[in-house]
C-alpha positions in Angstrom: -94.1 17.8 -41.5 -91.4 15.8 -39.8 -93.8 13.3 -38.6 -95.8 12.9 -41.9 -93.0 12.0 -43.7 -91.5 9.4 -41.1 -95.0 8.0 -41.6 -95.1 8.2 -45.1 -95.2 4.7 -47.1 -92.1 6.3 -49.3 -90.1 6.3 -46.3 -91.0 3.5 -44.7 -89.9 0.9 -48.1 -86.9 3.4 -48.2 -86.0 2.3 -44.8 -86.8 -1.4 -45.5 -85.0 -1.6 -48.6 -81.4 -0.2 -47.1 -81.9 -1.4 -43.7 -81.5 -5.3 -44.3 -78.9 -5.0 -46.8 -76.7 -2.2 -44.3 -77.0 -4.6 -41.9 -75.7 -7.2 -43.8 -72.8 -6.1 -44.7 -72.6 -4.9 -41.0 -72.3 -8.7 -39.8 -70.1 -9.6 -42.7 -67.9 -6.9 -41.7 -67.7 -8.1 -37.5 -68.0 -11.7 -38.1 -65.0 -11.1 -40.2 -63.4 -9.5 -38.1 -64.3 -11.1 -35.1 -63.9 -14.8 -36.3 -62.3 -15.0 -39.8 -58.5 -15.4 -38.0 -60.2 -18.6 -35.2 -61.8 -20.3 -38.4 -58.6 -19.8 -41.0 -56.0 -21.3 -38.1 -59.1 -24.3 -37.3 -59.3 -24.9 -41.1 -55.8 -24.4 -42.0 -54.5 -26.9 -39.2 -57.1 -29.4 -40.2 -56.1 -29.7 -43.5 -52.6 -29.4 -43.0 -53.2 -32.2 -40.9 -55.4 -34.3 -43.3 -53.0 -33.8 -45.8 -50.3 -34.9 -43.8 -51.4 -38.4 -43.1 -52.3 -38.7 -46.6 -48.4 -37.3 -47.0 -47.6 -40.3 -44.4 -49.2 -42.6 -45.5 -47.8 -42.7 -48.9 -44.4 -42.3 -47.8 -44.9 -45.8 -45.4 -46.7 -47.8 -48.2 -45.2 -46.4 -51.4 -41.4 -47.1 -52.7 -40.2 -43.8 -54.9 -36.8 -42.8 -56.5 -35.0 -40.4 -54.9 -36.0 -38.0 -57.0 -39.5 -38.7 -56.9 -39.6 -38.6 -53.7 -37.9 -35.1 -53.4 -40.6 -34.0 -55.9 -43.1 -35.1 -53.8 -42.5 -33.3 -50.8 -41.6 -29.7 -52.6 -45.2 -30.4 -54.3 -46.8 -31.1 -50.7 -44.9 -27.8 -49.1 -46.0 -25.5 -52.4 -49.4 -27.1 -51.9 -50.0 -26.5 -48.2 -47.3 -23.2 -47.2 -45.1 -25.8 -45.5 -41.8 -27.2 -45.0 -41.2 -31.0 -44.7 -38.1 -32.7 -42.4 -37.6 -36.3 -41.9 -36.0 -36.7 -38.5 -34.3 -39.4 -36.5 -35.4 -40.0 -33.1 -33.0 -37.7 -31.0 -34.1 -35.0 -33.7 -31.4 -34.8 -36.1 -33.0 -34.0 -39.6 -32.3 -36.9 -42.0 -34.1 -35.4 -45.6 -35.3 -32.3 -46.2 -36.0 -30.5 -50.4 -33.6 -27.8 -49.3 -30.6 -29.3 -47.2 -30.8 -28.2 -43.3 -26.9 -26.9 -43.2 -27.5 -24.6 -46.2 -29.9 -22.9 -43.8 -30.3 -20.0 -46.1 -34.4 -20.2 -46.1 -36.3 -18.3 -42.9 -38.6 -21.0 -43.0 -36.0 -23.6 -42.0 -34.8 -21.3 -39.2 -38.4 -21.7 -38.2 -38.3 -25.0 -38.0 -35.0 -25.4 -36.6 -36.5 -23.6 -34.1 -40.0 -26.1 -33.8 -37.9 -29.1 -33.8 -35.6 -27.3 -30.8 -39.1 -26.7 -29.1 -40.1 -30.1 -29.8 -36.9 -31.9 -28.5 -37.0 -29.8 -25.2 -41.1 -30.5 -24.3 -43.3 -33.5 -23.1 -44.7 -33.7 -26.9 -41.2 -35.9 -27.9 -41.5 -38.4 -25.5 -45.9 -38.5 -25.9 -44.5 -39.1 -30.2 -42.2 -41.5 -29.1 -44.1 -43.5 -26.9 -47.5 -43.2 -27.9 -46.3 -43.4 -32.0 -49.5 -41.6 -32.5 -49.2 -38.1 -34.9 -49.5 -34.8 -32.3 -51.1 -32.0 -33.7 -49.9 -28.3 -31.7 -49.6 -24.6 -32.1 -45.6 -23.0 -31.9 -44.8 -19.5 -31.3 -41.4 -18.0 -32.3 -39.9 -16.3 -29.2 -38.5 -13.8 -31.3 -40.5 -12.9 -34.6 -43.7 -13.6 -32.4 -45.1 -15.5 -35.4 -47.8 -18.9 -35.0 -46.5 -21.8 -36.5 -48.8 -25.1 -36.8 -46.7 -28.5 -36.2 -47.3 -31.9 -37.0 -45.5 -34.5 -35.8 -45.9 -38.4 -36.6 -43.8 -41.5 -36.8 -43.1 -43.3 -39.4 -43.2 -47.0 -40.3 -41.3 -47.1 -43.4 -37.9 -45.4 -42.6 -38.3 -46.5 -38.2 -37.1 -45.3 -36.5 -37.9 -42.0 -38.3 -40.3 -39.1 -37.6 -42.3 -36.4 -39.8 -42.2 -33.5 -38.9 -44.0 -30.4 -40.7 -44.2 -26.9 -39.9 -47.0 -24.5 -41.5 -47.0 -20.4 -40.3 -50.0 -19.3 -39.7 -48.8 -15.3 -39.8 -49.7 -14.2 -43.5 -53.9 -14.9 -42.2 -53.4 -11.2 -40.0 -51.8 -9.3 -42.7 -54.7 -10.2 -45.2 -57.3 -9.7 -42.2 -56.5 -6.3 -42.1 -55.9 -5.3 -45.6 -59.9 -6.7 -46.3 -60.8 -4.5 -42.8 -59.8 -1.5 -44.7 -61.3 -2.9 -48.4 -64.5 -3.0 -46.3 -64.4 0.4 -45.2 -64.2 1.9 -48.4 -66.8 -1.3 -50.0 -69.6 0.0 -47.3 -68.9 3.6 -48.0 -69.6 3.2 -51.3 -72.6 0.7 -50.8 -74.1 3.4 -48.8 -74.3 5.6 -51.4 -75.1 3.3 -54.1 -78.2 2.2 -51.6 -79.5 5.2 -51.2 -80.0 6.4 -54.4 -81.1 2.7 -55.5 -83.8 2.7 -52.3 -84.7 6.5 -52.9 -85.8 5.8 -56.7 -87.3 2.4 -55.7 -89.5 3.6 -52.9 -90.9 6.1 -55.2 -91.7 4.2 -58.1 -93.4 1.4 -55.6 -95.5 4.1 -53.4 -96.9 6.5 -56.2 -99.4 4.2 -57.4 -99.9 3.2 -53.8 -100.5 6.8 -52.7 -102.9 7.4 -56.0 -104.7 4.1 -54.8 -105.5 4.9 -51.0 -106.5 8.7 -52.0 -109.1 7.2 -54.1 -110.2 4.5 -51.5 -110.7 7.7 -49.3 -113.0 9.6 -51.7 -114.5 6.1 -52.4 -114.8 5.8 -48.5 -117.1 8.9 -48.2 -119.5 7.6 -50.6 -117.9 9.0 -53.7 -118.3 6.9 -56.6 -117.3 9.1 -59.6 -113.7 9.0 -58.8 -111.7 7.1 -61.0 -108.0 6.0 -60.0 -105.8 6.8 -62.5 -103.2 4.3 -63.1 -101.2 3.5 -66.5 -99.0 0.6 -65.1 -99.8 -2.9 -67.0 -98.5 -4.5 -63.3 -100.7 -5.8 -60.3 -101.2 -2.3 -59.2 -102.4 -1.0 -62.0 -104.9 -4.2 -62.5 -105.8 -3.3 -59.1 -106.5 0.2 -59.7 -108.9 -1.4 -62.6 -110.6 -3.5 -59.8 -111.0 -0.5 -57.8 -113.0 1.4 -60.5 -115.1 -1.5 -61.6 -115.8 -1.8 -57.8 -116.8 1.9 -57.5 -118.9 1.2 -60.4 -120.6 -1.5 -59.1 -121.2 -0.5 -55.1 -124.0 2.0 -56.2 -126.2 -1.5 -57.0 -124.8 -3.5 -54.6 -126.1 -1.3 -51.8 -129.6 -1.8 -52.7 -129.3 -5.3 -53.0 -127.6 -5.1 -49.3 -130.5 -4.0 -47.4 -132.4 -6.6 -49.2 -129.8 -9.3 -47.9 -129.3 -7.6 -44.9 -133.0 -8.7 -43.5 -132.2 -12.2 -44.2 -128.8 -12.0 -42.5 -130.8 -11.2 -39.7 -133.1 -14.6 -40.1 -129.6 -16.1 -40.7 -128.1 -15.0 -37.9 -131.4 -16.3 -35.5 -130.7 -19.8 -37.0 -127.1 -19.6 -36.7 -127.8 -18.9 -33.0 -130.0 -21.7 -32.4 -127.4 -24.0 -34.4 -124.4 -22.8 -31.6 -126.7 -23.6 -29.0 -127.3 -27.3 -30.3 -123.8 -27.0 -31.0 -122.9 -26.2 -27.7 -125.5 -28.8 -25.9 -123.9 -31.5 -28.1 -120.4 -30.4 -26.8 -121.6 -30.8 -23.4 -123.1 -34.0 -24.0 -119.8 -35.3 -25.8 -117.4 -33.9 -22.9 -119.8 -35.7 -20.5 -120.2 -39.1 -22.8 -115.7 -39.1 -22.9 -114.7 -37.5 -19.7 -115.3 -41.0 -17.8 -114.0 -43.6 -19.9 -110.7 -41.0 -20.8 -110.3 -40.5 -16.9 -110.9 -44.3 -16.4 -108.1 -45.5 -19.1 -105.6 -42.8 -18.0 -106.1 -43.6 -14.4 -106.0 -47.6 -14.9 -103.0 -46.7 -17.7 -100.6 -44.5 -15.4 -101.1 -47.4 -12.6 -100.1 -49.7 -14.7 -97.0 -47.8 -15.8 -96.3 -46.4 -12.4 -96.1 -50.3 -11.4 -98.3 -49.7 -8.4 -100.6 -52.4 -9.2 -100.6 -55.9 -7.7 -99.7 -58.9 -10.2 -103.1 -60.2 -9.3 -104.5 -56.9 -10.6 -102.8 -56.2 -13.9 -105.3 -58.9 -15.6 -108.3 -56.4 -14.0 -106.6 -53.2 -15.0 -106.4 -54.4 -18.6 -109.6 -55.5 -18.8 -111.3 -52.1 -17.6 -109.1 -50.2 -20.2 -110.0 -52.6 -23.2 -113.6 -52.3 -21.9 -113.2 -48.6 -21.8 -112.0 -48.2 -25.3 -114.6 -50.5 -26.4 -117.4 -48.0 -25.1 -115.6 -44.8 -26.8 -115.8 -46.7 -29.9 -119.0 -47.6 -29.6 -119.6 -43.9 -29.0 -118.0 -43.3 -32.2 -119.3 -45.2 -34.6 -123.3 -44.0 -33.0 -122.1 -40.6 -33.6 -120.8 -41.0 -36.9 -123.7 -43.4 -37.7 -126.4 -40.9 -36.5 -124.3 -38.6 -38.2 -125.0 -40.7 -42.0 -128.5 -41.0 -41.3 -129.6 -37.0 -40.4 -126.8 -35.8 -43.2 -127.6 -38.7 -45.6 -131.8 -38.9 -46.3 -131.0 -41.8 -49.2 -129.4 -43.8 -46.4 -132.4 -45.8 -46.2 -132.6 -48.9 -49.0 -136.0 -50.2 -49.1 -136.7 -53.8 -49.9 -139.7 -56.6 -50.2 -139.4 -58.5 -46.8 -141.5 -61.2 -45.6 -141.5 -59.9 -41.9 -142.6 -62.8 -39.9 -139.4 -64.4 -41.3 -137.6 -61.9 -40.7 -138.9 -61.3 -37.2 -138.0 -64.8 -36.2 -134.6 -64.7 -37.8 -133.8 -61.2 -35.4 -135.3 -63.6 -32.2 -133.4 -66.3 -32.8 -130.4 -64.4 -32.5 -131.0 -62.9 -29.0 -132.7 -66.6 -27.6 -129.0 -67.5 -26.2 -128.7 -64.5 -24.4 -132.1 -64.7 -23.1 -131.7 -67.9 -21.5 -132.1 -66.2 -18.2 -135.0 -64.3 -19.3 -139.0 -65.3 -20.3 -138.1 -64.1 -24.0 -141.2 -64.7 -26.0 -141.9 -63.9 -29.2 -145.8 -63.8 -30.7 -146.7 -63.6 -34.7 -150.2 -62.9 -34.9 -151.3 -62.7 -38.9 -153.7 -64.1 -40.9 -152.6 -61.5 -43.7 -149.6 -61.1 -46.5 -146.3 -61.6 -44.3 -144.9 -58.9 -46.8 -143.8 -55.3 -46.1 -141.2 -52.9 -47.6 -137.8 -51.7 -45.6 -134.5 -51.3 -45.2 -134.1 -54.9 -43.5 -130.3 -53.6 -42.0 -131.9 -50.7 -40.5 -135.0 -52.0 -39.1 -132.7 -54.6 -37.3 -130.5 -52.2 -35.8 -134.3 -50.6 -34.2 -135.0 -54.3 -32.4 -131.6 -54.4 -31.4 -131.8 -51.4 -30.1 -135.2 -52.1 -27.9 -134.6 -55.6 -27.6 -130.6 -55.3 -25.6 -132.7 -52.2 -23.8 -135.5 -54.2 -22.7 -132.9 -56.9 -21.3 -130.7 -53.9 -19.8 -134.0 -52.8 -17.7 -135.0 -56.4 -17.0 -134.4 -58.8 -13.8 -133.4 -62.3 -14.3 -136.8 -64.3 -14.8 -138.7 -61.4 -15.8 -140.4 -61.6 -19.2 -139.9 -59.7 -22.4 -142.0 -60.3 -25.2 -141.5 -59.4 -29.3 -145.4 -59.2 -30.9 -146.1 -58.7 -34.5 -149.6 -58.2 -35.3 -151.5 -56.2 -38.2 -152.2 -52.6 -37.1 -155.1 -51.8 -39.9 -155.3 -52.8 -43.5 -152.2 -50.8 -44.2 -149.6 -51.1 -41.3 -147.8 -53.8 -39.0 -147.2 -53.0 -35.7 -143.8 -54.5 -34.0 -143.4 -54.2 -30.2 -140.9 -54.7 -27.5 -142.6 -55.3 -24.0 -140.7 -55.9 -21.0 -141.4 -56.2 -16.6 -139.4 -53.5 -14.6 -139.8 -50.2 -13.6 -142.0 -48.0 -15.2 -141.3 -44.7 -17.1 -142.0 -41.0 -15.7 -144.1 -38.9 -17.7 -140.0 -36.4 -18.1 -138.8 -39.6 -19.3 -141.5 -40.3 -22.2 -141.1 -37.3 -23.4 -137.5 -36.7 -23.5 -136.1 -40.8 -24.6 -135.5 -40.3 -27.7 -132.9 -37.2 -27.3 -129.4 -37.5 -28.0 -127.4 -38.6 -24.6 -130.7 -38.7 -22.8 -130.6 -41.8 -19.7 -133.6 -42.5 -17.5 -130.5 -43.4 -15.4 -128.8 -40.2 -14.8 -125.8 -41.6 -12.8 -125.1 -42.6 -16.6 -123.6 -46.0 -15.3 -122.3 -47.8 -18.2 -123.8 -51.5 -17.2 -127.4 -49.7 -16.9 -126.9 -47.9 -20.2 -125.4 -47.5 -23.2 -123.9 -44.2 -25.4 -127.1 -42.5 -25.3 -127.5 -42.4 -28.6 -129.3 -45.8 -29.4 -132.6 -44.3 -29.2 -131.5 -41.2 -31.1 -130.5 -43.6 -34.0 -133.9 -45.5 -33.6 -135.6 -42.0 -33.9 -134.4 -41.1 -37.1 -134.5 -44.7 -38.6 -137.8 -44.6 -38.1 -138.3 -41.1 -39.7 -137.2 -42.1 -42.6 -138.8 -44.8 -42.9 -142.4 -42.6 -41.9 -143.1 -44.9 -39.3 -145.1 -44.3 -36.6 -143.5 -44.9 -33.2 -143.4 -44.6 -29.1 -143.2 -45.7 -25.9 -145.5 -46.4 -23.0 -145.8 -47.8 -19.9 -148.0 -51.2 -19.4 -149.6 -52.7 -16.3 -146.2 -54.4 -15.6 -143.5 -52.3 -17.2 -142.2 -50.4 -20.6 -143.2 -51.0 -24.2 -141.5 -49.4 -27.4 -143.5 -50.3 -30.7 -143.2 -48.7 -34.4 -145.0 -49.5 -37.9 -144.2 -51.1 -40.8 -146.4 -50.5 -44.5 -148.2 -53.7 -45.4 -146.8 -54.8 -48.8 -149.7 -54.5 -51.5 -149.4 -56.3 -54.5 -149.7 -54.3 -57.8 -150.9 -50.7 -55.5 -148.4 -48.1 -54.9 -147.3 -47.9 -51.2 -148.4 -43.8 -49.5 -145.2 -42.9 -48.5 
């Protein structure tokens, strides 16, 4: 029974409503106690001290009456639990509000008794010299009472010194008369809590209670239950939801062994999507682990200043050329990305292809200086065709730089346009160098796939170029491939022939 109740919900918010607050009070009560006195004689003495340089100040830079100036300093005492002397260097008080050989005051045998103290220690002769203000504690030898002092000279009345005395007593007195007024305060909150806790616990749980004994009736496949609650608050709308959910799981279990045989399809997809998922991961890591490793290995040299002046030039030079290839890397992945997420990427346009074949050849003859780079147009037919001019370029970039990549100085690569059949162009890119094995037609246009598996930079780009090419190419329904010739590689693709007033087959 014992245990029940301990794990009860009621008990539990009981003990989490009077716990905090108990505690609470708990810390008031010993920091209090603990460091109320430290911070009162901290506080105290630093604005007795603020307000004593403002109390100097004014003395040294404003002229008063007599009587003014009397009013002043019973104001400043009232104000800060103090008494004020003006003293002459050897100590002899020179003003005070209540004249010294009246004596009648206990304060003034307290500071009678500070100045003494003062006279006979090194803090005279550090005023004197230093004519900085000195800020110290004093304890009577007798009354055993704390006394802050404050000691500065000043300008006005020189040589003359202020000298002001604040106890520091009446803080213990008050400490322990709020000790025992804390006593009786947590007494009291005790009972006050646990009444207020004991109510609000019960008025929170009971609709909880009603709520999870109806989720267990629910649990066992009992549907007629209702949950009976008349609160217009968020558990009552949630007992609502619960019987409109009862209501409604009767139906909704049919319709979940329908949906559970497509989960299952679902799933199988989902599997075969974390697989791809994962393969692209791998490819990725591979792809970034070199050029990071490169750029943080160049980097730290540089930093570490372990690198010859001659060298610095080179280091820099492999890192910018590093961070050029991941960013290359990025924009093909977030290219390929548009084009297999995006089927609309494609803009189609009328282009006289011969033109524009010649235009894209032109561009690459200066780099193919040191190459036979020879481009053949072979139609007797309408130059016209229709697509996406930007993309196709980026395709006979894309074969063209490959071809060149794969090429020895000398050797020959050749661009041919030529008329398929009455319907299609055919472009090629045909270049000397080693041929093609029969893995490596099949698997070219993967993502991240090298016929160079060392996947050295200078014989090969981010692995995505073909990739791209691919799915350019499917969009635009083209026909494509690669194949090996007598003398070395070719990549070709279609174009549709542009007929006039006949709609293209798509």
């Amino acid at each position: 029974m014992l245990k029940k109740i301990r794990n009860s919900i009621t008990f539990k918010v009981f003990l989490f409503t009077i716990i905090p607050i108990f505690l609470l009070i708990l810390l008031l009560i010993i920091s209090q106690y603990l460091f109320f006195n430290d911070f009162y004689i901290s506080e105290k003495r630093k604005n007795l001290k603020s307000n004593t340089l403002n109390l100097k100040y004014t003395i040294d830079n404003y002229n008063m009456t007599a009587n003014s100036f009397k009013s002043y300093i019973y104001e400043f005492e009232e104000k800060n639990n103090a008494k004020v002397a003006i003293l002459n260097s050897n100590g002899t008080i020179k003003f005070s509000v209540t004249p010294y050989e009246n004596n009648i005051l206990k304060e003034y045998d307290a500071i009678n008794k500070a100045i003494k103290h003062w006279l006979n220690s090194d803090n005279y002769y550090k005023v004197l010299l230093s004519k900085e203000t000195l800020t110290y504690q004093f304890m009577d030898p007798v009354s055993k009472n704390y006394y802050s002092v404050i000691v500065s000279p000043l300008e006005t009345y020189n040589p003359s010194i202020l000298f002001v005395v604040s106890t520091l007593q009446p803080v213990d007195e008050a400490n322990n008369i709020l000790s025992q007024y804390y006593l009786y305060f947590i007494i009291a909150a005790l009972i006050i809590l646990v009444i207020v806790s004991i109510i609000l616990s019960r008025m929170l749980t009971k609709p909880l209670i009603v709520l999870n004994e109806t989720a267990k009736k629910m649990s066992n496949l009992d549907f007629k239950v209702k949950c009976n609650i008349s609160t217009n608050d968020e558990l009552g709308s949630l007992g609502n939801s619960l019987n409109f959910m009862s209501k409604k799981l009767d139906n909704t279990l049919t319709d979940l062994h329908k949906a559970n045989e497509k989960l299952i399809d679902d799933i199988e997809k989902e599997r075969k999507l974390e697989k791809m998922r994962r393969e692209f991961i791998g490819d990725i890591s591979h792809e970034l682990k070199t050029p990071i490793s490169l750029v943080q290995g160049y980097a730290e040299a540089l930093k570490d200043g372990i690198v010859d002046k001659d060298d610095i030039s080179f280091y820099t030079d492999v890192i910018i050329e590093e961070t050029n290839n991941l960013n290359s890397l990025v924009v093909d992945m977030l290219n390929l990305a548009k084009l297999e997420n995006d089927p609309y990427s494609i803009n189609k346009e009328k282009v006289n292809i011969s033109e524009f074949l010649k235009v894209i050849t032109k561009k690459y003859s200066l780099m193919m200086q040191n190459h036979d780079f020879i481009t053949s147009i072979d139609l007797d037919i309408s130059p016209y065709s229709i697509f996406d001019p930007k993309r196709i370029e980026e395709v006979l970039n894309n074969f063209i730089t490959n071809a060149k990549r794969h090429t020895k100085l000398g050797d020959k690569i050749k661009v041919s346009l030529s008329p398929l059949n009455d319907s299609n162009f055919i472009i090629s890119v045909e270049n000397q160098g080693i041929q093609l094995n029969k893995n490596d037609l099949n698997n070219i246009w993967d993502k991240f796939y090298r016929v160079d598996k060392s996947r050295n930079k200078s014989s090969g780009g981010s692995g995505l170029g073909l990739a791209i090419t691919k799915r350019i190419l499917d969009l635009h329904k083209s026909s494509y491939g690669v194949e090996n010739t007598s003398n070395g590689v070719k990549f070709y693709f279609t174009l549709p022939r542009y007929i006039e007033n006949k709609e293209l087959k798509e």
